[in-house]
Each structure stands twice: as structure tokens, then as C-alpha cells.
FIFIZA-466079 format. One record per residue: residue in three letters; residue number from 1; x, y, z of N, C-alpha, C in turn. Coordinates in nm, 2 decimals. Example, Ala and Ser with C-alpha at 12.3 -4.5 7.8 and 13.67 -1.06 7.14 Angstrom:
2
 pakol guti n_east n_north   n_up ca_east ca_north  ca_up c_east c_north   c_up
   Ala    1   1.32   -0.57   0.78    1.23    -0.45   0.78   1.32   -0.33   0.78
   Ser    2   1.28   -0.22   0.71    1.37    -0.11   0.71   1.29    0.00   0.79
// end
This chain:
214
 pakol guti n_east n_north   n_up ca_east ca_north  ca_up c_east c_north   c_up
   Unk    1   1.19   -1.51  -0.05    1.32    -1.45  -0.02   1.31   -1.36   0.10
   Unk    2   1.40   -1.36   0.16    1.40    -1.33   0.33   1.49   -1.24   0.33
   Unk    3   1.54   -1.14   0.37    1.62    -1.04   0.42   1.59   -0.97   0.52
   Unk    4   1.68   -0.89   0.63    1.70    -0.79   0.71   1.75   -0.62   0.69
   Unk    5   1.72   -0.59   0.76    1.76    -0.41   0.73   1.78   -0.36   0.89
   Unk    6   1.78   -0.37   0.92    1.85    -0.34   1.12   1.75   -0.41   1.17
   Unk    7   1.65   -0.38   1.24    1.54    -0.47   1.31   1.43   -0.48   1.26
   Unk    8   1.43   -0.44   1.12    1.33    -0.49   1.04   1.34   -0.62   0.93
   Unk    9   1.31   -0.72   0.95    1.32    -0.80   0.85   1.23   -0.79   0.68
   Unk   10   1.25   -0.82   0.60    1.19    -0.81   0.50   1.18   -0.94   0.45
   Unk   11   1.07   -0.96   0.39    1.01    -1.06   0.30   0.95   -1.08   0.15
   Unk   12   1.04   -1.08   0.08    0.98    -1.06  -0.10   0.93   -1.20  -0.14
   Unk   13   0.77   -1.18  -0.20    0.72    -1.31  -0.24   0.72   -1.30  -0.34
   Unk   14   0.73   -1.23  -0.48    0.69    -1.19  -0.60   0.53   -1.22  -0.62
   Unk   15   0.49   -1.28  -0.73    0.31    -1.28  -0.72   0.22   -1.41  -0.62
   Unk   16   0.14   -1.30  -0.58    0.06    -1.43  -0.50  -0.08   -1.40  -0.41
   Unk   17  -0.13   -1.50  -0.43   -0.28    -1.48  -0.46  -0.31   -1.40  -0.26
   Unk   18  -0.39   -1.32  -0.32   -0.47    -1.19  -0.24  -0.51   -1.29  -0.09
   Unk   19  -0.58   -1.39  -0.07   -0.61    -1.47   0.04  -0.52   -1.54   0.11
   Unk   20  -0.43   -1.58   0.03   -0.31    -1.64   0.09  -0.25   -1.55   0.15
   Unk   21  -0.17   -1.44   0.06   -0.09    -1.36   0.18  -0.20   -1.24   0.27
   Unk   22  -0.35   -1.23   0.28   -0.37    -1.19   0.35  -0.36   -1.29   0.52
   Unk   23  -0.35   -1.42   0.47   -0.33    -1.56   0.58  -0.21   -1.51   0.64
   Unk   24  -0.16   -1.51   0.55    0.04    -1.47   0.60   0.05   -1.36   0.65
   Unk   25  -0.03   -1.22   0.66   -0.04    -1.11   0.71  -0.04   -1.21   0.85
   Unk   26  -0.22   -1.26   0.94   -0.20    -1.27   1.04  -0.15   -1.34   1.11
   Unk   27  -0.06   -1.46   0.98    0.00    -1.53   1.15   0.17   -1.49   1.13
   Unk   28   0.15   -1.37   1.05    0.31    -1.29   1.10   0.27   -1.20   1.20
   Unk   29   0.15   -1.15   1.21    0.07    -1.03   1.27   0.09   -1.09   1.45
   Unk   30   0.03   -1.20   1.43    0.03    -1.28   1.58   0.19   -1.32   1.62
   Unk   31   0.29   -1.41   1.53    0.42    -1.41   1.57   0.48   -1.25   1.63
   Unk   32   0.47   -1.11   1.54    0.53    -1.00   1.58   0.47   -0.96   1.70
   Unk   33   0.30   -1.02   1.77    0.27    -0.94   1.85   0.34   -1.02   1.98
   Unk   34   0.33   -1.20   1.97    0.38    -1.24   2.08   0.51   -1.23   2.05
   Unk   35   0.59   -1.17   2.03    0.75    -1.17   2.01   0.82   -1.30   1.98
   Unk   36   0.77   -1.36   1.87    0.84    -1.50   1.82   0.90   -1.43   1.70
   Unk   37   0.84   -1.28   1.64    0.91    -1.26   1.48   0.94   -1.12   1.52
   Unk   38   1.07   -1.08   1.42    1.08    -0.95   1.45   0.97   -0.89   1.36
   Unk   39   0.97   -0.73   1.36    0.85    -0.67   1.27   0.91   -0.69   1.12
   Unk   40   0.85   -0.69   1.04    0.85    -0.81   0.92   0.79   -0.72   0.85
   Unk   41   0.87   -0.67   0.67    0.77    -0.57   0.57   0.79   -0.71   0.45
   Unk   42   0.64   -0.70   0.45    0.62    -0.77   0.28   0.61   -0.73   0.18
   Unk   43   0.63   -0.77   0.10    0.67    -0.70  -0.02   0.64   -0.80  -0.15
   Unk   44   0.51   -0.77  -0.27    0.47    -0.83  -0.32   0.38   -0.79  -0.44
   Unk   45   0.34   -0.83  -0.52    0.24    -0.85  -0.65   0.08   -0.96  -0.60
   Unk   46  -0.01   -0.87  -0.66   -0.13    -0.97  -0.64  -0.17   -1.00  -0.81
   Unk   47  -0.26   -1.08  -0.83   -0.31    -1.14  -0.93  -0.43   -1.02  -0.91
   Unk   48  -0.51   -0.98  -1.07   -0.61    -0.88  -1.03  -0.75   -0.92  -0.92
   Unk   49  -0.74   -0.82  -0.85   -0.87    -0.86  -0.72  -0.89   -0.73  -0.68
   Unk   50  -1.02   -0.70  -0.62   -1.04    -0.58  -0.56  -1.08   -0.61  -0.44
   Unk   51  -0.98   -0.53  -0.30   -1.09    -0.51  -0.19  -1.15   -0.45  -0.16
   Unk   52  -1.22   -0.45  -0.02   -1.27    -0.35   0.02  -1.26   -0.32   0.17
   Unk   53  -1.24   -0.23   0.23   -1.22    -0.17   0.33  -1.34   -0.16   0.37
   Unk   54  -1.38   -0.11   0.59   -1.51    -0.14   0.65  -1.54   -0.03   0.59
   Unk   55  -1.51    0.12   0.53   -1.60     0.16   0.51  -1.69    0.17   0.35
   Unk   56  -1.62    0.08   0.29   -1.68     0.06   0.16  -1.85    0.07   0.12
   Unk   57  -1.91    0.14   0.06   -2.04     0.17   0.03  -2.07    0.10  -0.05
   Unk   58  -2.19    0.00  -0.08   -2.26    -0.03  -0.20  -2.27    0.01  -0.34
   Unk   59  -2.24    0.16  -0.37   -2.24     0.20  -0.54  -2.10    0.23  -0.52
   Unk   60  -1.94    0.20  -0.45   -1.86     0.22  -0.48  -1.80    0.07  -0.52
   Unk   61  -1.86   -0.05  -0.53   -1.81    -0.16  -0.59  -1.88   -0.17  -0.66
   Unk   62  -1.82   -0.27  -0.77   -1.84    -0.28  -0.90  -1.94   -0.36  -0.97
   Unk   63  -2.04   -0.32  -1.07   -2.14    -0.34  -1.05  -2.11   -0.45  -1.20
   Unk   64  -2.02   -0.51  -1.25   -2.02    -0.62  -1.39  -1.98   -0.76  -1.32
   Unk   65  -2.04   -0.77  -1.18   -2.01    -0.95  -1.10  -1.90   -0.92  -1.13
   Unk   66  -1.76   -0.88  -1.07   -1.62    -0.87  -1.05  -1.66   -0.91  -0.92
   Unk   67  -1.55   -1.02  -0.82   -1.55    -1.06  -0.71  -1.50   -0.95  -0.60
   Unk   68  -1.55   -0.91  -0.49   -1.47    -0.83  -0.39  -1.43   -0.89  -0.29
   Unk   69  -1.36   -0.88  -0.23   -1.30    -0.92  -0.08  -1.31   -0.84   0.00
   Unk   70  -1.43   -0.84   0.09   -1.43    -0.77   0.20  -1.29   -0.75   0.33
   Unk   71  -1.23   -0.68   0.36   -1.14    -0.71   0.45  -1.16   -0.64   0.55
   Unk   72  -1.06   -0.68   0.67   -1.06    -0.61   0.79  -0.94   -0.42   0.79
   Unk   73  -0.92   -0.44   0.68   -0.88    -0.27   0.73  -1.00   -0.16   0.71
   Unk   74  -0.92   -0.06   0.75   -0.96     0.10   0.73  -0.96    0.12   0.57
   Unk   75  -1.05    0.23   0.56   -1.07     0.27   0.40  -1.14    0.19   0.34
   Unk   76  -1.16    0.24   0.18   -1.27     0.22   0.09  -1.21    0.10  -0.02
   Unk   77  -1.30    0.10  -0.09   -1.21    -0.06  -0.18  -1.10    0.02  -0.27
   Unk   78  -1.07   -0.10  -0.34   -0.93    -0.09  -0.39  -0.93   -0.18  -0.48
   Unk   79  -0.81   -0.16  -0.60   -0.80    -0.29  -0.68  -0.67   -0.28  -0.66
   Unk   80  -0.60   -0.42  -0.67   -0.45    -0.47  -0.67  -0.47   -0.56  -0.77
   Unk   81  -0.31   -0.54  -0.83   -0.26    -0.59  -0.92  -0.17   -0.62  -1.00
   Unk   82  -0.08   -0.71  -1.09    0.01    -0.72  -1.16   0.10   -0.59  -1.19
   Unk   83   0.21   -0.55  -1.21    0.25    -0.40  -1.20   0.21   -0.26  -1.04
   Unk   84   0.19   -0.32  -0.96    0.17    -0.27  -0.83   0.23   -0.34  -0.76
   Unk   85   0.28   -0.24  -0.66    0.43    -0.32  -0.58   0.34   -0.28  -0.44
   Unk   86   0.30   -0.39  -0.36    0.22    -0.42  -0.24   0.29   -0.39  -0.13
   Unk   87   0.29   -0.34  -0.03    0.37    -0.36   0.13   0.28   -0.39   0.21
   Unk   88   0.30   -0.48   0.32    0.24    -0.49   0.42   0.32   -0.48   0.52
   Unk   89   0.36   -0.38   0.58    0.43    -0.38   0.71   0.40   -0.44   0.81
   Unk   90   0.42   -0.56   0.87    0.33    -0.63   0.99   0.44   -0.53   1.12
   Unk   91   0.43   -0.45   1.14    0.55    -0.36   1.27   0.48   -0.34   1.38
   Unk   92   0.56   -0.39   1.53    0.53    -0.38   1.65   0.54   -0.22   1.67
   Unk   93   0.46   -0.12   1.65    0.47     0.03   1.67   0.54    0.07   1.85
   Unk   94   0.63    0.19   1.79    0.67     0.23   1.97   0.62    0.29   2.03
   Unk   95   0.45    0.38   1.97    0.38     0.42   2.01   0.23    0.40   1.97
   Unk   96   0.20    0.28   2.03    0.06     0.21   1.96  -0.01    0.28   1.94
   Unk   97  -0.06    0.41   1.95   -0.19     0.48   1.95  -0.16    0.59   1.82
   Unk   98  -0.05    0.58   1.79    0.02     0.70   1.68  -0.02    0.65   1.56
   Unk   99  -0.14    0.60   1.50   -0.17     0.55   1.40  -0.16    0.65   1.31
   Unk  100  -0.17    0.77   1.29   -0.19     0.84   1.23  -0.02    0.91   1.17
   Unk  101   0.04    0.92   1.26    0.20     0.94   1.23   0.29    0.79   1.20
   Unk  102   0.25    0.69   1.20    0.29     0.61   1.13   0.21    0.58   0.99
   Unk  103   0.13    0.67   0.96    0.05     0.69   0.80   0.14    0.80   0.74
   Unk  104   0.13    0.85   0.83    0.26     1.00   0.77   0.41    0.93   0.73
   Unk  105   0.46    0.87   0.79    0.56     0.80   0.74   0.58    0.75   0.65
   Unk  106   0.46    0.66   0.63    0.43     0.58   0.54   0.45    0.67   0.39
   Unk  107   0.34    0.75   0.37    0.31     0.84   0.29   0.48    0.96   0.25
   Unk  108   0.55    0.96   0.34    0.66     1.02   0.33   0.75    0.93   0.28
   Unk  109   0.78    0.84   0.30    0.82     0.76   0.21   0.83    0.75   0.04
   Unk  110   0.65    0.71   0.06    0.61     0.72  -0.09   0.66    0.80  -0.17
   Unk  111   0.64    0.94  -0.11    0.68     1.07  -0.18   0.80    1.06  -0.19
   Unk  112   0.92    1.03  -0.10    1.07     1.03  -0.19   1.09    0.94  -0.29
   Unk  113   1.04    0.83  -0.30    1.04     0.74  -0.40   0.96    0.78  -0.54
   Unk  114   0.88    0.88  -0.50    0.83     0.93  -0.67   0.94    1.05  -0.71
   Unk  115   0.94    1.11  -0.60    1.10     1.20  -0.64   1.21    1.13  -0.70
   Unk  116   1.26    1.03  -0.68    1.35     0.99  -0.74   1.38    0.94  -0.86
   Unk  117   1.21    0.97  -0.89    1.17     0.91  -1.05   1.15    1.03  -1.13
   Unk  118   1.15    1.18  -1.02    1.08     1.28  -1.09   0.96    1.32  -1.13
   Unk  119   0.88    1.25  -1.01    0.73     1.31  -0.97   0.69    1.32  -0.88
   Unk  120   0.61    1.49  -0.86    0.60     1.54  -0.78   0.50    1.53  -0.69
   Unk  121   0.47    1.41  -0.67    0.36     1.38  -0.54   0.37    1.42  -0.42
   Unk  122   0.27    1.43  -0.34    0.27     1.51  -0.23   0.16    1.43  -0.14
   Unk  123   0.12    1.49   0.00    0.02     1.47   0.05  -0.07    1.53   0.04
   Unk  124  -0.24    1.50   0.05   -0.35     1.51   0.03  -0.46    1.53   0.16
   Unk  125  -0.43    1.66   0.21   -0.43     1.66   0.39  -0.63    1.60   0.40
   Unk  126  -0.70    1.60   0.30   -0.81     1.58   0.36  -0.81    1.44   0.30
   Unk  127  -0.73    1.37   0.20   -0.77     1.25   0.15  -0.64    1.18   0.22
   Unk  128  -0.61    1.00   0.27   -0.52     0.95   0.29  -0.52    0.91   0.13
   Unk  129  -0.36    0.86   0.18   -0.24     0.80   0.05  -0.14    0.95  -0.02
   Unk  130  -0.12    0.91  -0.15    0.00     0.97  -0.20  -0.07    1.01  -0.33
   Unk  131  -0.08    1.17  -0.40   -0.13     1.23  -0.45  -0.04    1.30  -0.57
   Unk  132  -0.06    1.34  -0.71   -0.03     1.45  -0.78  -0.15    1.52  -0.81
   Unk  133  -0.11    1.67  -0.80   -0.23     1.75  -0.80  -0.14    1.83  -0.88
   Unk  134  -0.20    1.86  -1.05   -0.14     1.96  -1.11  -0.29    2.00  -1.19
   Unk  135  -0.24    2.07  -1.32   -0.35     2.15  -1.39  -0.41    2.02  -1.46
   Unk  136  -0.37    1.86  -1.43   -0.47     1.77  -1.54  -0.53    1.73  -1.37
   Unk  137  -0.54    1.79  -1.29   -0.65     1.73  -1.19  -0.60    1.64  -1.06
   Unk  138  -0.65    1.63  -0.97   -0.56     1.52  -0.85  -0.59    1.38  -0.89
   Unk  139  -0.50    1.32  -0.88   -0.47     1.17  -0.90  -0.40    1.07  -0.87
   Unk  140  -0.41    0.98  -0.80   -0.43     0.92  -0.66  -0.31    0.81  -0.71
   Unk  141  -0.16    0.83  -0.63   -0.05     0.71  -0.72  -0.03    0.65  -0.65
   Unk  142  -0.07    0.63  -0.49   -0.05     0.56  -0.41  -0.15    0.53  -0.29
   Unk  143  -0.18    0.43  -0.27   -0.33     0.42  -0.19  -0.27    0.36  -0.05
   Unk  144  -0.28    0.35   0.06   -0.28     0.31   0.22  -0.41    0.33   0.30
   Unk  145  -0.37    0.16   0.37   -0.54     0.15   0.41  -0.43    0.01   0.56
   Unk  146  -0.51    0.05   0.68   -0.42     0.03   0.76  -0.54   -0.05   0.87
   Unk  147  -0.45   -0.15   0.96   -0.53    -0.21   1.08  -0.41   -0.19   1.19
   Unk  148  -0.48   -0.16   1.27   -0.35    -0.20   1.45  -0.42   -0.26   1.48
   Unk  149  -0.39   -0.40   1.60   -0.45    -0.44   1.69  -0.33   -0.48   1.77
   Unk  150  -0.33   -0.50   1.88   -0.22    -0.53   2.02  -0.08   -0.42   1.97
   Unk  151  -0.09   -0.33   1.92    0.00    -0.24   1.87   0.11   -0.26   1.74
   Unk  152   0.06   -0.36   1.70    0.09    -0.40   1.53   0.04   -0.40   1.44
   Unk  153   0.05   -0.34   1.31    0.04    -0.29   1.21  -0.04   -0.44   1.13
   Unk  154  -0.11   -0.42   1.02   -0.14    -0.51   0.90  -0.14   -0.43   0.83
   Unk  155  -0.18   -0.47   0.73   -0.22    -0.42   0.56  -0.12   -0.34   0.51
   Unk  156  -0.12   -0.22   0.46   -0.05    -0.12   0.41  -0.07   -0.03   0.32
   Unk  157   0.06   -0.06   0.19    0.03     0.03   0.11   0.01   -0.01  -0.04
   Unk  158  -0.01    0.05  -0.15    0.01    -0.01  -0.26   0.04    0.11  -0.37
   Unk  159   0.11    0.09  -0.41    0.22     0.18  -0.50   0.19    0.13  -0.68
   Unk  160   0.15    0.22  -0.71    0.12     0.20  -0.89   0.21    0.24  -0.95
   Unk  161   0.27    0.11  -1.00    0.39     0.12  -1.09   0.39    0.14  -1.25
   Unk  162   0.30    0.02  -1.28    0.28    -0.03  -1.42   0.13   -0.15  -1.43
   Unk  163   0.08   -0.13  -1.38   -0.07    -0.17  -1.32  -0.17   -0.15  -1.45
   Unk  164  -0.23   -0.23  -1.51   -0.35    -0.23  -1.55  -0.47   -0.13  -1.53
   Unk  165  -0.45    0.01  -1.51   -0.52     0.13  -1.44  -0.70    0.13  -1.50
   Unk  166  -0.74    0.03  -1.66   -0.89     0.04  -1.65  -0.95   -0.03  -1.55
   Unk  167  -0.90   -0.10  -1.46   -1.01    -0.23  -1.32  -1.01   -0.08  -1.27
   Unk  168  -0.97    0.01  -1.24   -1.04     0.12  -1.14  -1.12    0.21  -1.18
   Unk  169  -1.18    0.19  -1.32   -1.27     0.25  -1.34  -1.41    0.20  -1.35
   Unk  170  -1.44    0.03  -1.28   -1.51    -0.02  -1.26  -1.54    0.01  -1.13
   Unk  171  -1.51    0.08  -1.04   -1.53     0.07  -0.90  -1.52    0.27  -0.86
   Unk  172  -1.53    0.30  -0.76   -1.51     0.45  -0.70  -1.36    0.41  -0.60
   Unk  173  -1.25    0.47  -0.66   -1.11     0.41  -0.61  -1.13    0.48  -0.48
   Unk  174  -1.14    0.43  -0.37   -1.09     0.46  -0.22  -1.23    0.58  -0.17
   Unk  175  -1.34    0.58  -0.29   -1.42     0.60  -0.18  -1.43    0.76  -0.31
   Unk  176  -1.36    0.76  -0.39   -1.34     0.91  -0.47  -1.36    0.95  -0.54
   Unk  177  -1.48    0.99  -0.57   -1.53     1.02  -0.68  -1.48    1.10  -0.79
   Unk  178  -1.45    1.23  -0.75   -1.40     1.32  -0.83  -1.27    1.35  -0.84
   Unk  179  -1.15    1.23  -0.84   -1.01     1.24  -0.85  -0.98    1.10  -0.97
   Unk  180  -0.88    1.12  -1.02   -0.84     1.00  -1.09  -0.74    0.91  -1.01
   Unk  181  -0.68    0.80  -1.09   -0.56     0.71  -1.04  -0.45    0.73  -1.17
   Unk  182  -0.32    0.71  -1.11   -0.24     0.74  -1.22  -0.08    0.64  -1.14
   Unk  183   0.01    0.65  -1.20    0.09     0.50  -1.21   0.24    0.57  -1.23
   Unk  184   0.29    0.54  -1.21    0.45     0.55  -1.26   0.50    0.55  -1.39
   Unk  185   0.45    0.45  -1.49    0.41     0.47  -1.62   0.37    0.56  -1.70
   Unk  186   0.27    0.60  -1.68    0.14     0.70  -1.73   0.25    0.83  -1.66
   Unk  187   0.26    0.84  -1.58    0.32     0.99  -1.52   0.47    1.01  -1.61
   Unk  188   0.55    0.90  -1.62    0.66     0.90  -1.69   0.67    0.90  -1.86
   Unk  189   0.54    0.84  -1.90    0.55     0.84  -2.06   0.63    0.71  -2.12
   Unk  190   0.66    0.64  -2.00    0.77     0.48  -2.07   0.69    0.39  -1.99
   Unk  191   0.76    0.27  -1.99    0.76     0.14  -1.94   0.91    0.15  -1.80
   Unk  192   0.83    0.05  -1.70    0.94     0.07  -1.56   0.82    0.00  -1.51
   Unk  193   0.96   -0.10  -1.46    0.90    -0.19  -1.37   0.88   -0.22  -1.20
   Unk  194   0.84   -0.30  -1.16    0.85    -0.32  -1.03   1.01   -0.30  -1.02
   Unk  195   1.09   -0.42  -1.07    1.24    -0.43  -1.03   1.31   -0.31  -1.05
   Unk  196   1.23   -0.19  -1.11    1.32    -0.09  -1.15   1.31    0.03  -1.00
   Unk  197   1.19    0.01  -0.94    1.18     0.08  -0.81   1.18   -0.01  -0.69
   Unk  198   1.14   -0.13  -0.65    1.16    -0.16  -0.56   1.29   -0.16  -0.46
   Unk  199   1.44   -0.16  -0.48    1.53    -0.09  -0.44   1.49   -0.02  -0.33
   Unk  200   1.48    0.11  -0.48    1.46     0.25  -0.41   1.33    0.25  -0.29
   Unk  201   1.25    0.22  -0.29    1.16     0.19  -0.19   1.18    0.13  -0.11
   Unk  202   1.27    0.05  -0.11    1.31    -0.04   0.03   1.39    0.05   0.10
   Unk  203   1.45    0.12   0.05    1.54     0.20   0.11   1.46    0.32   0.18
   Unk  204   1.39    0.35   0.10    1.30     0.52   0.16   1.21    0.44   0.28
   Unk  205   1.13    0.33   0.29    1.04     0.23   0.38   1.12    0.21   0.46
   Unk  206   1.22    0.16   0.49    1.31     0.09   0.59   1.32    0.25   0.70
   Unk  207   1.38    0.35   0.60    1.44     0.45   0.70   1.29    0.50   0.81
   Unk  208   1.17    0.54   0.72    1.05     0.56   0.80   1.02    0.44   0.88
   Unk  209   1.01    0.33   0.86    0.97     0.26   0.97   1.06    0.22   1.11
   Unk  210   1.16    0.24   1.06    1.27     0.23   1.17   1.25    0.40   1.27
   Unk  211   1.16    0.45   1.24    1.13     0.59   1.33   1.04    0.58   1.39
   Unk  212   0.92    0.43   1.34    0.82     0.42   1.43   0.80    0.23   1.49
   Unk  213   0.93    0.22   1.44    0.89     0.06   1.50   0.94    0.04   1.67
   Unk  214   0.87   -0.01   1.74    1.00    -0.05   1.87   1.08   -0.11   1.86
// end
């Protein structure tokens, strides 16, 4: 399913396997850079898989033969999965070198959308992604791990909705030793689903990236 939001188009695939739409990342990545596509957010579910980012260390993957996918972004591994609502922004930036304020965006986003649910996530100025830090400890609800190349975006973000949260305890999530992961579920005390936030997330994503797309 295909839709628009002013010059951002959107694309919802519902589930689909980790290598495939990383395929579909680049040749949307290549259409948005030679201007055949406008900038394009995906929006999706993976089957369980973990990546890993270039800077991923040898005792932060998983040592029970669980498969990894090495990839081309920034950051440490990760697991995706069923109950995690995926974005890949493929966006022609208006200021290609602002990699770091189009992370802030990103991240600002996030955080209105746990507000809306009534949790208080925040940023994590020395860690990237989307954070609650109360008296049970910091715990990591939102992970972003990012590539530019010709001033276009890949990868993104991934948002724990209702996710299977023990695959991260096979691994060091994002490189972290001493923080947990925690989900929209687990924070809320019920069941909520992807279809119950994605909406709302389209809506808080669209406004930030329309601040840093050209």
C-alpha cells in the first residue's frame, strides 16, 4: 500500500523478510537520489532476525548460532521483529551533512508518540535512540541506526511495540551493556498493537521529516 503526505510519499508493507526490504531500501535509495522517486518512508514488520551495525563487536552477538546480518549502517546490532513497527526513511535531506539533526528529529518524533500513549521517554544525550530513565533503570524503547550516502537517508528506526523482548537478551542491544529494552506493552501493563500506533506515528514522522527533507 502506497500513500502520500505532502512530498513525502509513504509505503506500508506489513511483514517481510529482513533482505528483501533491505533490497528495496537501495533501489528506493538510488530512485530518491537520481530523482525518479520522491523521498519515500517505509513502514513495516520483520520476521525475527538480528543485525548488526559497522560498529558491532564480537561478544555483543549472540553466542546460541542465531543468524546475524551484517549491514551497512551506523550502530551496534539489533534484533527486529514481529510486534515492532520498522521505518526506513529513504529522504533526499536539505542539508546533507546534518546527519545528526535529522537523528534529533527522528528521535523527537518518537518521543511524541510515546506521549500519546503516556510514556515518558526522552532523549539519552550520550546514547542514540529513545529512552525511559526512571527509578526501574534506563531502558531503551526505541533504537535508530542510520546511513547517508549522495545526501539520502537509509535505514532508520525501530519502535517496540509488542515485540518478543527475550531475543535481546541473547545479544548486548545497541552495543549496551548496562541498560535494558522495554516496549509499549510492558510499559503499559496491556496488549496494543502495531495498528493501534502506527496512525499516530505517521503523523508525529511526517511533521519531522518534512523539516528536514528537500
Amino acid at each position: 500500500m502506497t500513500t502520500a503526505t505532502s512530498a513525502i510519499a509513504l509505503k506500508k508493507l506489513g511483514l517481510m523478510d529482513y533482505n528483501e526490504a533491505w533490497q528495496l531500501q537501495r533501489t528506493f535509495h538510488d530512485e530518491v537520489a537520481t530523482g525518479q522517486r520522491p523521498s519515500t518512508l517505509i513502514l513495516l514488520e520483520h520476521p525475527p532476525v538480528f543485525t548488526a551495525g559497522r560498529r558491532t563487536q564480537e561478544h555483543e552477538r549472540p553466542t546460541d548460532g542465531s543468524t546475524v546480518i551484517d549491514v551497512d549502517r551506523g550502530g551496534k546490532i539489533t534484533f527486529h521483529g514481529p510486534g515492532q513497527l520498522v521505518g526506513y526513511p529513504i529522504v533526499q535531506l536539505r542539508n546533507g551533512n546534518d546527519v545528526v539533526g535529522f537523528v534529533r528529529e527522528i528521535e523527537t518524533a518518537l518521543i511524541k508518540v510515546c506521549a500519546e500513549f503516556g510514556i515518558a521517554a526522552e532523549r539519552f544525550c550520550e546514547r542514540s535512540g529513545v529512552w525511559i530513565r526512571d527509578s526501574r533503570g534506563d531502558r531503551k524503547i526505541a533504537a535508530i541506526g542510520l546511513r547517508v550516502a549522495r545526501g539520502v537517508t537509509m535505514h532508520g528506526f525501530a519502535l517496540n511495540i509488542s515485540p518478543d523482548l527475550s531475543y535481546f537478551d541473547r545479544i548486548v542491544p545497541c552495543g549496551i551493556p548496562d541498560a535494558g529494552v522495554t516496549s509499549f506493552a510492558r510499559e503499559l501493563g496491556r496488549e496494543i498493537s502495531i495498528a493501534d500506533v502506527s496512525p499516530i506515528l505517521e503523523r508525529h514522522i511526517f511533521e519531522s521529516l518534512a523539516k528536514v527533507a528537500q
